[in-house]
C-alpha positions as CSV (number, residue, x, y, z in Angstrom):
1,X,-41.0,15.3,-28.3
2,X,-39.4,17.3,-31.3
3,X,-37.6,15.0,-33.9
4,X,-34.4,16.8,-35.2
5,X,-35.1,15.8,-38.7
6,X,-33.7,17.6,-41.9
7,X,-35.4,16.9,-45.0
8,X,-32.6,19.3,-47.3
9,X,-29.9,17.6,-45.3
10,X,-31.0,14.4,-45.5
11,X,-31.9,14.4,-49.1
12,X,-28.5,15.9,-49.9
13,X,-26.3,13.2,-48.2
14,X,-28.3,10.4,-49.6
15,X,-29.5,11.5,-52.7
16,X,-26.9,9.6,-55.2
17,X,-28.3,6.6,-53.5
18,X,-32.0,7.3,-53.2
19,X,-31.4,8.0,-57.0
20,X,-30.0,4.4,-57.7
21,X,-32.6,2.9,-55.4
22,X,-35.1,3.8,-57.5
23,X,-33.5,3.3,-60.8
24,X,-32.8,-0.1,-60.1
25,X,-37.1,-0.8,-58.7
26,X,-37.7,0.5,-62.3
27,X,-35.4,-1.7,-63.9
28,X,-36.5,-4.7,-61.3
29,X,-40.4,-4.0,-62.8
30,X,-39.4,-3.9,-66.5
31,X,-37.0,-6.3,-67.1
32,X,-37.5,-9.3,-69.3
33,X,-34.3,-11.1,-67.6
34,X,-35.0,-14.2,-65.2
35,X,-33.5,-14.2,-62.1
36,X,-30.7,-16.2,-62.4
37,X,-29.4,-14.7,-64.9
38,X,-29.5,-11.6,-63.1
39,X,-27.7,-13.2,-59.7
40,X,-25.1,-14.5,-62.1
41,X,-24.1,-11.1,-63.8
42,X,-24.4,-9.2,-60.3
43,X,-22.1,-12.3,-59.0
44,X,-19.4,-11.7,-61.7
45,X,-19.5,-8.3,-61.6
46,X,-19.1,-8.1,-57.6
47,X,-16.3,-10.5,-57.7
48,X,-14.7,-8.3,-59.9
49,X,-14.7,-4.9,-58.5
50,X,-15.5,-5.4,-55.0
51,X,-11.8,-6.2,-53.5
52,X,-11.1,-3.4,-55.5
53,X,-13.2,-0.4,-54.2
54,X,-12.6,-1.8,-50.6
55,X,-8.6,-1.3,-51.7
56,X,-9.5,2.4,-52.5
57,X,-10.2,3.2,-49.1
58,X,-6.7,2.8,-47.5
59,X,-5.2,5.7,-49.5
60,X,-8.3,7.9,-48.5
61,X,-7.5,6.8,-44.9
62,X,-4.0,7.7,-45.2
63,X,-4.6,11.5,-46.5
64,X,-3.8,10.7,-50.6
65,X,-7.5,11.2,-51.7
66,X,-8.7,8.7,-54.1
67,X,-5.9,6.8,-55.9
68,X,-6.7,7.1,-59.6
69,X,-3.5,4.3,-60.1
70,X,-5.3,1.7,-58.7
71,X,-4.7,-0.2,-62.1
72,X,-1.2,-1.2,-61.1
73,X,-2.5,-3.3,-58.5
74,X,-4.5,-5.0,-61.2
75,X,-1.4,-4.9,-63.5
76,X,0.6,-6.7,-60.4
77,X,-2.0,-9.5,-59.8
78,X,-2.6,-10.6,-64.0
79,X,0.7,-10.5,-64.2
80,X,1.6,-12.6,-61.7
81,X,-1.1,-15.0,-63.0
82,X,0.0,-15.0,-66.3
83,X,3.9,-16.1,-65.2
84,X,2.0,-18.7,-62.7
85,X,0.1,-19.9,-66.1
86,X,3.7,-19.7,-68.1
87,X,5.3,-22.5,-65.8
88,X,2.2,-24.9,-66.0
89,X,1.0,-24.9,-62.6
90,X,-2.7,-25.5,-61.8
91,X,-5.6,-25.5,-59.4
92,X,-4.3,-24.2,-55.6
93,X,-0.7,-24.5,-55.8
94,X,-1.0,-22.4,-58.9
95,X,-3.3,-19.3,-57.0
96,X,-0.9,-19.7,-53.7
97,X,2.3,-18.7,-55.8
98,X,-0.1,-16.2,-57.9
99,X,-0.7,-14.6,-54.6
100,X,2.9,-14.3,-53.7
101,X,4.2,-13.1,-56.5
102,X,1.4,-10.5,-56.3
103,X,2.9,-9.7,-53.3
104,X,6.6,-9.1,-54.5
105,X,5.2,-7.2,-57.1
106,X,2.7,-5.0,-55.2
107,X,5.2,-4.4,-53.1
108,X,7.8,-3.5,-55.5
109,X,5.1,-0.9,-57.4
110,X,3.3,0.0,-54.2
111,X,6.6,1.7,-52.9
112,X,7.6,3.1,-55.8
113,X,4.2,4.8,-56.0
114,X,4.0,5.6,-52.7
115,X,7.4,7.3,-52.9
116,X,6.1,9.3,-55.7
117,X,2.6,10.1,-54.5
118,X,4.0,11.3,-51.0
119,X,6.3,13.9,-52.4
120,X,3.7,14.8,-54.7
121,X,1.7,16.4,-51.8
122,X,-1.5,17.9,-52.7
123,X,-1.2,16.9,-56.3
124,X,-1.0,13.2,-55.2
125,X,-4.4,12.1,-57.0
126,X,-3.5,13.3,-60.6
127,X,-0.1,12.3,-60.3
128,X,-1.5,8.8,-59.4
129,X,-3.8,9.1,-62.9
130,X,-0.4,9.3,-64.6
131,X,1.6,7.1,-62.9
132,X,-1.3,4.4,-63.4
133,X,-1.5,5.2,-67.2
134,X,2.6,5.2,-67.0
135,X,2.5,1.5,-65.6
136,X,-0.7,0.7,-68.2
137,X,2.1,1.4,-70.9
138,X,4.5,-0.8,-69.3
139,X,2.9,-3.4,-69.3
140,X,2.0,-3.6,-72.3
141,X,5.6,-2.7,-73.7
142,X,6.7,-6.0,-71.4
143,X,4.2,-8.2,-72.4
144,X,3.1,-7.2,-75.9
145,X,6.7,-6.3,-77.4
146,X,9.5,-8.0,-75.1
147,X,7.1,-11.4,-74.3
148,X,8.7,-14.3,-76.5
149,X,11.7,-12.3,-77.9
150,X,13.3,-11.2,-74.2
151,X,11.3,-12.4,-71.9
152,X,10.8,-16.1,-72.4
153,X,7.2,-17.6,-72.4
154,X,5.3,-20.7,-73.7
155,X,4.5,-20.8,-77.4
156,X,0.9,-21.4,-76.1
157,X,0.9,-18.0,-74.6
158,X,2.3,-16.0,-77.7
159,X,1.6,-15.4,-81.4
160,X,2.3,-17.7,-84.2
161,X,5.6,-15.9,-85.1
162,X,6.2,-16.6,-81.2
163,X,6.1,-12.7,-80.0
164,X,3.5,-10.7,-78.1
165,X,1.4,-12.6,-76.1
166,X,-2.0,-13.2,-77.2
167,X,-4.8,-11.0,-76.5
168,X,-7.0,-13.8,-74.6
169,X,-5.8,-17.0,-73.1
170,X,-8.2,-19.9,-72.2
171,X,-7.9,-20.9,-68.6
172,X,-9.4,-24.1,-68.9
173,X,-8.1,-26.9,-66.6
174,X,-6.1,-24.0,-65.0
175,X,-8.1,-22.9,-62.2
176,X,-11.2,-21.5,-63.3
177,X,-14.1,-21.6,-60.9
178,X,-18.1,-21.5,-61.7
179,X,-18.6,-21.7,-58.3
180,X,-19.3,-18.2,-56.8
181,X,-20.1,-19.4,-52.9
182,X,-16.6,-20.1,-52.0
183,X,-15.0,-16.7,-54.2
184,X,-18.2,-14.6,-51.9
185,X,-16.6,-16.0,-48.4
186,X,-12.9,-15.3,-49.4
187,X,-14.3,-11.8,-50.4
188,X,-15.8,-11.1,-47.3
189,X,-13.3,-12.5,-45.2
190,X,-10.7,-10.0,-46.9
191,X,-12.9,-7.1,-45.8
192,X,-14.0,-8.1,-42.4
193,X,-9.7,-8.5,-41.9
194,X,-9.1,-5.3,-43.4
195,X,-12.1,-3.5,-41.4
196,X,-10.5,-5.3,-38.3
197,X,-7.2,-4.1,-39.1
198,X,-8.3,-0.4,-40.1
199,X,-10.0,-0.2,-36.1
200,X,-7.0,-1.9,-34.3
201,X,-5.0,-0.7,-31.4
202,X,-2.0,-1.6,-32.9
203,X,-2.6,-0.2,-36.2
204,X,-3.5,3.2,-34.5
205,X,-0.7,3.1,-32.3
206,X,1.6,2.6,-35.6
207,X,-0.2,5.3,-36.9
208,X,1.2,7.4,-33.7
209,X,4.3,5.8,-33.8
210,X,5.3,6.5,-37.7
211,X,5.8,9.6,-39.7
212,X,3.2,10.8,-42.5
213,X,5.6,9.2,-45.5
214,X,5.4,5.8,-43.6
215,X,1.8,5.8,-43.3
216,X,0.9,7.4,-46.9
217,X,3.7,4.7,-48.8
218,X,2.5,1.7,-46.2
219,X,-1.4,2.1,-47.4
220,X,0.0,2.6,-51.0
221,X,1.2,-0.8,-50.9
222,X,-1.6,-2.3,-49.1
223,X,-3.9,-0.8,-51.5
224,X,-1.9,-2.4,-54.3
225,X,-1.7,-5.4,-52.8
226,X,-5.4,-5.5,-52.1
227,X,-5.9,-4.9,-56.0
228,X,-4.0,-7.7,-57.4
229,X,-5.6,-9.7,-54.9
230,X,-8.9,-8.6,-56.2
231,X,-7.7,-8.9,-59.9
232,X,-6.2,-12.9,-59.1
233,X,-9.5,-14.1,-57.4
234,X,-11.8,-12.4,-60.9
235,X,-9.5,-14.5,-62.8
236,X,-10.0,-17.4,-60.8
237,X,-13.6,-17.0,-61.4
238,X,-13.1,-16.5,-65.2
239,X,-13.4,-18.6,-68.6
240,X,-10.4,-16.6,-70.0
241,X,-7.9,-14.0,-69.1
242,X,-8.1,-11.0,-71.6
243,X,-3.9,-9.6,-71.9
244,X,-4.2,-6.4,-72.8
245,X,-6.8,-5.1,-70.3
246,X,-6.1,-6.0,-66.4
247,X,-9.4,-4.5,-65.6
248,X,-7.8,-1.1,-66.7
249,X,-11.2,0.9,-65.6
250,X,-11.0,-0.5,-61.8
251,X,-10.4,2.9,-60.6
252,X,-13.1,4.3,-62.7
253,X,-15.9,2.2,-61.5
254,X,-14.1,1.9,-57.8
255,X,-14.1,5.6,-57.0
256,X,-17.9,6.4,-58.3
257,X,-18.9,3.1,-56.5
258,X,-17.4,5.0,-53.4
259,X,-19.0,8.4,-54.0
260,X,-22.3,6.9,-54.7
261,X,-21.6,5.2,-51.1
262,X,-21.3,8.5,-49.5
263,X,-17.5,8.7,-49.3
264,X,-15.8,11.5,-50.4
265,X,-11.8,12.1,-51.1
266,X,-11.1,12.7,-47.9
267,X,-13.2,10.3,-45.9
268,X,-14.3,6.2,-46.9
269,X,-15.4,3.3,-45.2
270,X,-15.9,-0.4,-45.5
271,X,-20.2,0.8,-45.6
272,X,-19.7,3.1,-48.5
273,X,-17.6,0.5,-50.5
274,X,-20.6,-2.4,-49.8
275,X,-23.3,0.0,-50.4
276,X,-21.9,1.5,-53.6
277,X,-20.7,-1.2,-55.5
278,X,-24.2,-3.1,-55.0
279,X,-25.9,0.2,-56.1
280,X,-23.7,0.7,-59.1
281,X,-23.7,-2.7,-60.2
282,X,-27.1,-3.8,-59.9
283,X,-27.9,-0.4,-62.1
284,X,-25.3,-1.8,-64.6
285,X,-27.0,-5.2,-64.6
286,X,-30.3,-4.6,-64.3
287,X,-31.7,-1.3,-65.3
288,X,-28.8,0.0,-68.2
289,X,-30.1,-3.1,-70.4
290,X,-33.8,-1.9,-69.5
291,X,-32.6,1.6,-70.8
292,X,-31.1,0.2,-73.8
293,X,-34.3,-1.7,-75.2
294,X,-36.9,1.0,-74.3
295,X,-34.3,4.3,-75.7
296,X,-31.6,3.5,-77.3
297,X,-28.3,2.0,-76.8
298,X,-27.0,4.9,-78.8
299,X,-28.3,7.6,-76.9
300,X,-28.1,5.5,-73.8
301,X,-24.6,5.1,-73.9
302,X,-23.5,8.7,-74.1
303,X,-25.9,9.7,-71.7
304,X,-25.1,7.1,-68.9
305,X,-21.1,7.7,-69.4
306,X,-21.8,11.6,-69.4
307,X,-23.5,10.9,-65.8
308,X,-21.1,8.9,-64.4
309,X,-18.0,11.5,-65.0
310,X,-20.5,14.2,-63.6
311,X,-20.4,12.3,-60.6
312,X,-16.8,11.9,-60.2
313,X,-16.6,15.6,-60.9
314,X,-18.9,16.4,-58.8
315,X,-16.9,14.7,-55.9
316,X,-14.3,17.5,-56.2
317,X,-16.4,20.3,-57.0
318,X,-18.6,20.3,-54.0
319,X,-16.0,19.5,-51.2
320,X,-14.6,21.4,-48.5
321,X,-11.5,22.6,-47.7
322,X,-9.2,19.5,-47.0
323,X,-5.4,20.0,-46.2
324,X,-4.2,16.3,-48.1
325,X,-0.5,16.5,-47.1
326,X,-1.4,16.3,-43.0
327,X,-0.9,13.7,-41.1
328,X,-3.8,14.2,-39.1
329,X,-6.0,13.3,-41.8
330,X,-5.9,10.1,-41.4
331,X,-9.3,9.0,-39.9
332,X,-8.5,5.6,-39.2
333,X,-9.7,6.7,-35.3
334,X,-13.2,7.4,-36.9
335,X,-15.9,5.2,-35.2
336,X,-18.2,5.6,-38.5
337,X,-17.8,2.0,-40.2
């Protein structure tokens, strides 16, 4: 029997991660670290990002290509945090109205975005770069210039001459966590409900049902909301919550965790999310410090973030042709999970 195997092929849709693979076996047999330590960064990091690149999916799914804006579903959940941490509430109360303000405000954004990135057509992935710098400088006009002299917030929270909030807050007897078990099963209950909900009936017979700016605004704000949820629970888990950066390069290491995955701009599942942000990650944690200590950081460093980008770019450069602005690109009736 004659096994239909291509070598080129093969080679050429897994390469990014046979790459990985063996970067992180190299960094696995010369790393000083001991193995807790590792588990604990890959646990913080996963946390962190992984609600996040599972939210970049939707928009793919929906025809907008990767949604560069993420960040304002970040913006949406720290902010909502920080107001929860304003009026003094703690432990669960304090995370359940985190989460629903979250979801006024990812709403709120996620049309807004939606709106835009829909008439943007095919330019819908830069113009979601912009609009997710545009809301970076928002929030940081809100909190960092109107905080304590418009907006009213705890003296805690703000400078001695009681404006601008401070750059770090301690969230100590908020609700911080050091307990990663229960954060991992939230985690993975999110997904396996948004897998579930990606391969409904009724989601695909709303798909029929609705017209391409329903479907294209609709994932915008489930991507957002996904985001802030993502951002709330890496907070939860956290010894402080750092103001001025609401995990502003989420969309950075969210699409590259994607591509490395195997998804492309046009095409994502829940498999390429999993499989790329434990590639990426576990390179970050383990073999970059290896790197560092037998090179250089300084040469390193360039180096590693010149790669990276060439990846990204690489994501557009070798494509095919994909009409963005048709409704029948949404692939939520693929079978490939």
């Amino acid at each position: 029997m004659k096994l239909n195997f291509d070598v080129k092929q093969f080679f050429k849709k897994y390469l990014l991660q046979i790459f990985f693979s063996i970067m992180i076996v190299f960094g696995l047999i010369f790393t000083k670290e001991p193995p807790i330590t590792i588990f604990t960064s890959l646990s913080n990091m996963i946390i962190a990002f992984l609600l996040i690149t599972v939210a970049l999916i939707i928009p793919i799914k929906a025809g907008l290509g990767f949604n560069f804006g993420i960040i304002i579903g970040t913006i949406a959940g720290q902010s909502s945090v920080i107001f929860i941490i304003n009026l003094g509430l703690k432990g669960i109360s304090g995370i359940i109205l985190a989460i629903l303000l979250a979801s006024v405000f990812s709403l709120i954004l996620g049309f807004i975005t939606g709106f835009i990135l829909d008439k943007a057509g095919n330019y819908a992935m830069i113009s979601s770069y912009f609009l997710g710098a545009s809301c970076r400088i928002f929030y940081q006009f809100v909190f960092f210039v109107l905080a304590g002299s418009i907006i009213p917030l705890s003296s805690e929270l703000l400078f001695s001459d009681g404006k601008g909030i401070r750059q770090s807050i301690s969230l100590a007897n908020v609700f911080s966590s050091t307990n990663e078990l229960p954060l991992f099963i939230i985690i993975i209950a999110i997904i396996a409900l948004v897998h579930f909900l990606l391969k409904s009936k009724f989601i695909k017979q709303w798909i029929k049902n609705s017209t391409t700016s329903t479907i294209k605004i609709t994932s915008i704000i489930g991507s957002t909301f996904l985001a802030a949820l993502g951002q709330i629970l890496f907070i939860y888990h956290s010894d402080y919550i750092f103001t001025s950066n609401p995990n502003m390069n989420a969309w950075h290491f969210g699409i590259i965790a994607l591509i490395i995955g195997g998804a492309t701009y046009k095409e994502a599942n829940i498999k390429n999310a999993l499989i790329g942000t434990f590639l990426s990650i576990s390179y970050s944690v383990i073999t970059l410090p290896v790197l560092r200590v037998l090179i250089s950081s300084q040469i390193i460093e360039p180096i590693n973030y010149t790669f990276f980008n060439i990846i990204l770019i690489s994501a557009f450069v070798f494509r095919e042709k994909h009409p963005l602005d048709e409704k029948k690109t949404f692939v939520l009736n693929n079978t490939t999970t």
